[in-house]
C-alpha positions in Angstrom: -25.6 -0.7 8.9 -23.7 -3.6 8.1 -24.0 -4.4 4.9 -23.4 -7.9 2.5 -20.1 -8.3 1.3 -20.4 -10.5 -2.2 -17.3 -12.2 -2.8 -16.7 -12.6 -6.5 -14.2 -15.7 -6.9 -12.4 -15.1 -10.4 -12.4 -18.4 -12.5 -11.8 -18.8 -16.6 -15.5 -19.7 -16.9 -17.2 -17.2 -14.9 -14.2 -14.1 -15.4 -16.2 -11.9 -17.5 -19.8 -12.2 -15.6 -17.9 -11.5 -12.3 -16.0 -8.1 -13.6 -19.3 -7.2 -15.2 -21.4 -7.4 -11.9 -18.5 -5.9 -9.7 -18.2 -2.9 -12.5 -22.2 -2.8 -11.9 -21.6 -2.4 -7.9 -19.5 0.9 -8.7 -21.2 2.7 -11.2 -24.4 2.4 -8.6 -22.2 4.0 -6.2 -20.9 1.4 -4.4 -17.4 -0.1 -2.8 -15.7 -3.2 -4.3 -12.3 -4.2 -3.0 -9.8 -5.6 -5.8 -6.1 -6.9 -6.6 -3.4 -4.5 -7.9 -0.1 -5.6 -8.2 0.8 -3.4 -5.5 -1.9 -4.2 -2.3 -5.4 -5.1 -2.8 -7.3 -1.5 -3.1 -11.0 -0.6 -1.9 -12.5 0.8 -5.1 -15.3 3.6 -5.5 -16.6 6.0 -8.3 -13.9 9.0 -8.1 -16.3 11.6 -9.0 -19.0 10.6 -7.0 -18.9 12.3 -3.5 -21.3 10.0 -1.8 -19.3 6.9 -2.8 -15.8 8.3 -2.1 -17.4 8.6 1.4 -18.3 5.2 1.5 -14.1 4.3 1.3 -13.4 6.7 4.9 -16.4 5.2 6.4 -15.7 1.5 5.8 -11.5 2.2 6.3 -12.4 4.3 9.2 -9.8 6.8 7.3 -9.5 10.2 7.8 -11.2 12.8 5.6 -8.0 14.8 4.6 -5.9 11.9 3.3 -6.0 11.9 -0.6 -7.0 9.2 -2.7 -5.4 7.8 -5.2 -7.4 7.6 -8.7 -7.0 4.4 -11.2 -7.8 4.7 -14.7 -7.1 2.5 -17.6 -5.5 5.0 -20.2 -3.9 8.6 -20.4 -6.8 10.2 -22.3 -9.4 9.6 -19.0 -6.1 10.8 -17.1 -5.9 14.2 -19.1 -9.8 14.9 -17.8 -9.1 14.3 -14.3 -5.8 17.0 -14.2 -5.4 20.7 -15.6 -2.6 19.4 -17.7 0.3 17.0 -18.4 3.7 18.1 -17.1 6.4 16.7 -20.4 8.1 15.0 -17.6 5.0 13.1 -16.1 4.4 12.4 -20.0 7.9 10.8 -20.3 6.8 8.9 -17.1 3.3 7.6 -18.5 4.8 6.2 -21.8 7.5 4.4 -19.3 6.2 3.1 -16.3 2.4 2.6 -16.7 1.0 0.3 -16.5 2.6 0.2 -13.1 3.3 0.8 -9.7 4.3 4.5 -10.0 1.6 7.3 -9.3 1.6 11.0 -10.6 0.2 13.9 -8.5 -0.5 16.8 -11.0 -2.9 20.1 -11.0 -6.6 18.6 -10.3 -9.2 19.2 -12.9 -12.7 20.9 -11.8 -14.5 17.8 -12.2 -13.3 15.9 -9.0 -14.9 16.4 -5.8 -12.6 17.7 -2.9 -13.5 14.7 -0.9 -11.4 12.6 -3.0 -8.1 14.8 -2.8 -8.4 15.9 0.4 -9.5 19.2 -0.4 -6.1 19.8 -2.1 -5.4 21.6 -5.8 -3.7 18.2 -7.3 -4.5 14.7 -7.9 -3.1 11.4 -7.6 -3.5 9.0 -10.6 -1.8 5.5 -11.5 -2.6 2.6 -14.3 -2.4 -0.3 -12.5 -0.7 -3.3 -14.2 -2.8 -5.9 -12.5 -5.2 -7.4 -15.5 -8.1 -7.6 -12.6 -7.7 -4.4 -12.1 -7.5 -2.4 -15.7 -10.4 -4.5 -16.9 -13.0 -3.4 -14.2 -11.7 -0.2 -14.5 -12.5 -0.6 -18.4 -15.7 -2.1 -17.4 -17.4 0.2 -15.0 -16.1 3.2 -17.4 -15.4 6.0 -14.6 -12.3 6.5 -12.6 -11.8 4.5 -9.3 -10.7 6.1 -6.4 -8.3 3.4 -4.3 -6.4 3.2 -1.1 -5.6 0.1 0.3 -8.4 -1.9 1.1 -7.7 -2.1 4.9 -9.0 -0.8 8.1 -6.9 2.9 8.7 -4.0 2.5 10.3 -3.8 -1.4 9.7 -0.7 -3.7 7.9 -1.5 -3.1 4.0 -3.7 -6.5 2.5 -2.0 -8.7 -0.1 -4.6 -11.3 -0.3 -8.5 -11.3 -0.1 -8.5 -13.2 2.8 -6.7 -9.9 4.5 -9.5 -7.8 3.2 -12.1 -9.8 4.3 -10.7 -10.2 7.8 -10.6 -6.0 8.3 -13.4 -5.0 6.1 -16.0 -7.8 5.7 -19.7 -6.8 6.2 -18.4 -3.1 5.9 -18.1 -3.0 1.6 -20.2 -4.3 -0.8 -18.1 -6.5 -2.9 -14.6 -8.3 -3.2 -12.7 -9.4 -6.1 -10.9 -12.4 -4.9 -8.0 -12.2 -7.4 -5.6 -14.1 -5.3 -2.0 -13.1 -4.1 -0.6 -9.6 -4.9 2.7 -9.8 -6.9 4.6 -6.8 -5.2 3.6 -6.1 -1.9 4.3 -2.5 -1.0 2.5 0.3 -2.4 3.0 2.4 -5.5 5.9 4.9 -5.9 4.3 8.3 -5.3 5.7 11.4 -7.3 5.1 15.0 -7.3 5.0 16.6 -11.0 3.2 19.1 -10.1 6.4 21.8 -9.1 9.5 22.2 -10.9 11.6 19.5 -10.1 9.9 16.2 -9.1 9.7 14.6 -6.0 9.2 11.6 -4.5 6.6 11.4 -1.7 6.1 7.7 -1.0 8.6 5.5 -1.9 7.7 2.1 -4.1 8.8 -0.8 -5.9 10.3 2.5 -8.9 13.3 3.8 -7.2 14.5 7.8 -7.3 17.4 6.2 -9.7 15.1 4.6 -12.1 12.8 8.1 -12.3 15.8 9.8 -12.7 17.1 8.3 -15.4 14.6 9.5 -17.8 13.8 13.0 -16.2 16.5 14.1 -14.8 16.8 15.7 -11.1 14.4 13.9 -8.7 14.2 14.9 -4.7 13.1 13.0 -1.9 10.5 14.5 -0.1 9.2 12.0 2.7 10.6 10.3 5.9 10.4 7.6 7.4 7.8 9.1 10.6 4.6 9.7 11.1 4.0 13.2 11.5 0.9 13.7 13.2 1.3 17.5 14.1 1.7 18.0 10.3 -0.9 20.2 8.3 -1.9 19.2 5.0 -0.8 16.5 3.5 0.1 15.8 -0.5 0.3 11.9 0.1 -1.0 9.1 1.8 1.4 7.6 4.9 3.0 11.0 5.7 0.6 12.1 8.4 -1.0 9.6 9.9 -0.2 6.1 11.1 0.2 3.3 8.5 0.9 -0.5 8.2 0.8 -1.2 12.0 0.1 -4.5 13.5 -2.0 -4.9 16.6 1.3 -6.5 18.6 4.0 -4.0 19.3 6.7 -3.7 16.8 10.3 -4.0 17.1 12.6 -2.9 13.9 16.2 -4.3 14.4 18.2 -2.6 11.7 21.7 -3.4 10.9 24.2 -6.4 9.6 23.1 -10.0 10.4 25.8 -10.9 12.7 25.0 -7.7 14.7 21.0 -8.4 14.4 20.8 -12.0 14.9 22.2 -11.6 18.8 20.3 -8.5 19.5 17.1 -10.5 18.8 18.6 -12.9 21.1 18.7 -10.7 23.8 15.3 -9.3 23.1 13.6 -12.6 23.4 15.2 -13.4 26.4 14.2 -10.0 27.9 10.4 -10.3 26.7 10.1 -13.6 27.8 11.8 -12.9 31.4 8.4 -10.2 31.7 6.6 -13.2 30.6 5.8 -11.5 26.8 4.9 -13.6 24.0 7.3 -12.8 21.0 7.2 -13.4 16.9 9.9 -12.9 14.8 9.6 -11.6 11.2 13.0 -13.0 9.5 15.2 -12.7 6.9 15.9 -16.6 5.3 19.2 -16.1 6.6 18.6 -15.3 9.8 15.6 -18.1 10.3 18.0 -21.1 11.0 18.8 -19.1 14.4 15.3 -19.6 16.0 14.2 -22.7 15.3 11.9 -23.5 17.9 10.1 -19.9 17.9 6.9 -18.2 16.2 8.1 -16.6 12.7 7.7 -15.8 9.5 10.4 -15.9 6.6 10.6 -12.5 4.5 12.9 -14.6 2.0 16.4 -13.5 1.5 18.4 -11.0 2.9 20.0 -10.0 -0.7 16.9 -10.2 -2.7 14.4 -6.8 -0.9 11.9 -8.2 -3.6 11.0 -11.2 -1.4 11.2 -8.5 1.7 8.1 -6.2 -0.3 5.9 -9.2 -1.0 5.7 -11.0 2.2 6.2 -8.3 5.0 2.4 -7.1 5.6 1.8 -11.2 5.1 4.1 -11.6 7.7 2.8 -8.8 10.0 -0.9 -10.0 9.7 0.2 -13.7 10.1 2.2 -13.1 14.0 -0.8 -11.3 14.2 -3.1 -13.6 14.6 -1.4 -15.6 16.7 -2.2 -13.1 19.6 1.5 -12.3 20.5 3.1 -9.5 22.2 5.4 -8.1 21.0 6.9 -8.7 16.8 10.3 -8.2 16.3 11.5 -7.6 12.7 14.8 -8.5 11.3 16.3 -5.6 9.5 19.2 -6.9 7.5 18.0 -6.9 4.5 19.1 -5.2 1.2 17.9 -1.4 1.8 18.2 -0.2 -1.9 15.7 -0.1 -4.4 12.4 -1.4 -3.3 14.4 -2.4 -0.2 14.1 1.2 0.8 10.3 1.4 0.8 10.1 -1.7 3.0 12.1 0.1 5.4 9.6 3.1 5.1 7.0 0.5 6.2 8.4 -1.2 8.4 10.0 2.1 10.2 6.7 3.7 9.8 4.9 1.1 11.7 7.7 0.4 14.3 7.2 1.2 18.4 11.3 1.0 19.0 13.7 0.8 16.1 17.5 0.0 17.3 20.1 -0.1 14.9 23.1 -2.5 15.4 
């Protein structure tokens, strides 16, 4: 049944009311979509099995990828998790509130719909002030993935949310643009040495730096054969476009041509192309369909405006999207290339 999707529109004046009646929406059970400073995140009552179901139906996600959990403080954290590894400690007094998520030992009181059926949990503070004060307000812990259908580029604006999940959740915080873009770093603390199974805006050398030995434990495939699954995007297929996607990786004088040729090729077969561009590399299609992921040297600008980018050539009802990969691959450069790759039909590297 399709259901009546408020809009809540945050202003000074009417701030308060509108977290108020949105907090109301979850502890009755039901779905609100909201602004992190990751993605915008489709919100439901962790514990409460019937609303956690609401999230897969409306996402059309499947039922064995976890959630992740928000709170707003590590006392409601140590009731959802057995207990508090020294090194996810060192971690919480760091980095949260902030894009970085723990998975620990799962407490009793969570339903298995909401991990996935798995022992451990996924929990994160969000930075966003939207966020932490419905969490505050509604006074349980909110399960959120992105607020998208499954499968779909991640939303950064409201206007994303609505687009895929309008009349299928009851509410939407419009809290206007997101200010990072990508997900949360995901890390396991829940074996003896850490590891990092979705990469984020917190890099392996930050994590490191105040714990010590940190592994990587993801790719950059979707591995559809796989079994269970510890994290969201490792099994099944994330941040895709409708168009087909084309990742050119490599130096700018050795991309720039290459996207050349593919135009030329694409448009000999009479395919409609869009090109998602480094700043750099912009100046060299004047006259074509694309969107500007800012600079080449600054994988910031990259994070923020690549699922903008996708959903934006995506509207435009084009063919085929061909993304410039030049930019910076370190630091939160890396997990744009974890999207990007993630969502790609043909990568060629140059």
């Amino acid at each position: 049944m399709e259901k009546n999707t408020k809009v809540f529109h945050i202003n000074k004046k009417t701030h308060e009311e509108q977290i108020q009646d949105a907090a109301q929406i979850l502890k009755e059970g039901g779905t609100v979509a909201f602004p992190t400073e990751t993605v915008y995140g489709l919100g439901a009552d962790a514990l409460n099995e019937e609303a956690v179901m609401q999230i897969f139906e409306a996402k059309g996600r499947p039922a064995d990828n976890p959630l992740i959990i928000h709170v707003d403080s590590k006392e409601t954290c140590l009731q959802l998790v057995k207990n508090i590894p020294e090194k996810a400690s060192i971690l919480m007094e760091i980095f949260w509130p902030g894009p970085l998520t723990l998975i620990m030992k799962r407490s009793e009181i969570i339903p298995d719909i909401t991990t996935g059926g798995l022992d451990t949990v996924a929990v994160r503070i969000p930075e966003n002030k939207i966020a932490l004060e419905l969490i505050k307000c509604a006074g349980i812990p909110i399960a959120a993935p992105s607020a998208n259908l499954s499968g779909k580029p991640s939303p950064t604006t409201a206007e994303h949310v609505l687009s895929d999940l309008s009349g299928r959740i009851d509410a939407l915080i419009d809290g206007g643009d997101v200010s990072i873009g990508v997900e949360s770093t995901v890390i396991d603390m829940s074996s003896d040495i850490p590891a990092i199974l979705r990469p984020g805006k917190i890099s392996k050398e930050e994590l490191e730096r105040y714990i010590g030995e940190v592994k990587i434990a993801y790719d950059d495939k979707v591995h559809p054969e796989s079994g269970t699954v510890r994290s969201p995007g490792m099994k099944y297929t994330h941040y895709s476009p409708r168009s087909d996607l084309i990742l050119v990786e490599g130096e700018h004088d050795n991309v720039v041509p290459k996207i050349k040729e593919l135009i030329k090729d694409y448009s000999q077969r009479n395919a409609k192309t869009g090109l998602l561009l480094t700043e750099e590399s912009k100046s060299e299609f004047p006259a074509h369909l694309s969107y500007s992921m800012g600079k080449k040297d600054k994988p910031e600008q990259a994070a923020k405006y690549l699922f903008f980018g996708l959903r934006y050539l995506d509207e435009r009802n084009i063919d085929i999207i061909i993304v410039d990969g030049s930019f910076r691959a370190d630091g939160i450069g890396m997990a744009v290339f974890n999207r990007v790759r993630k969502a790609a039909d043909i990568i060629i590297k140059v």
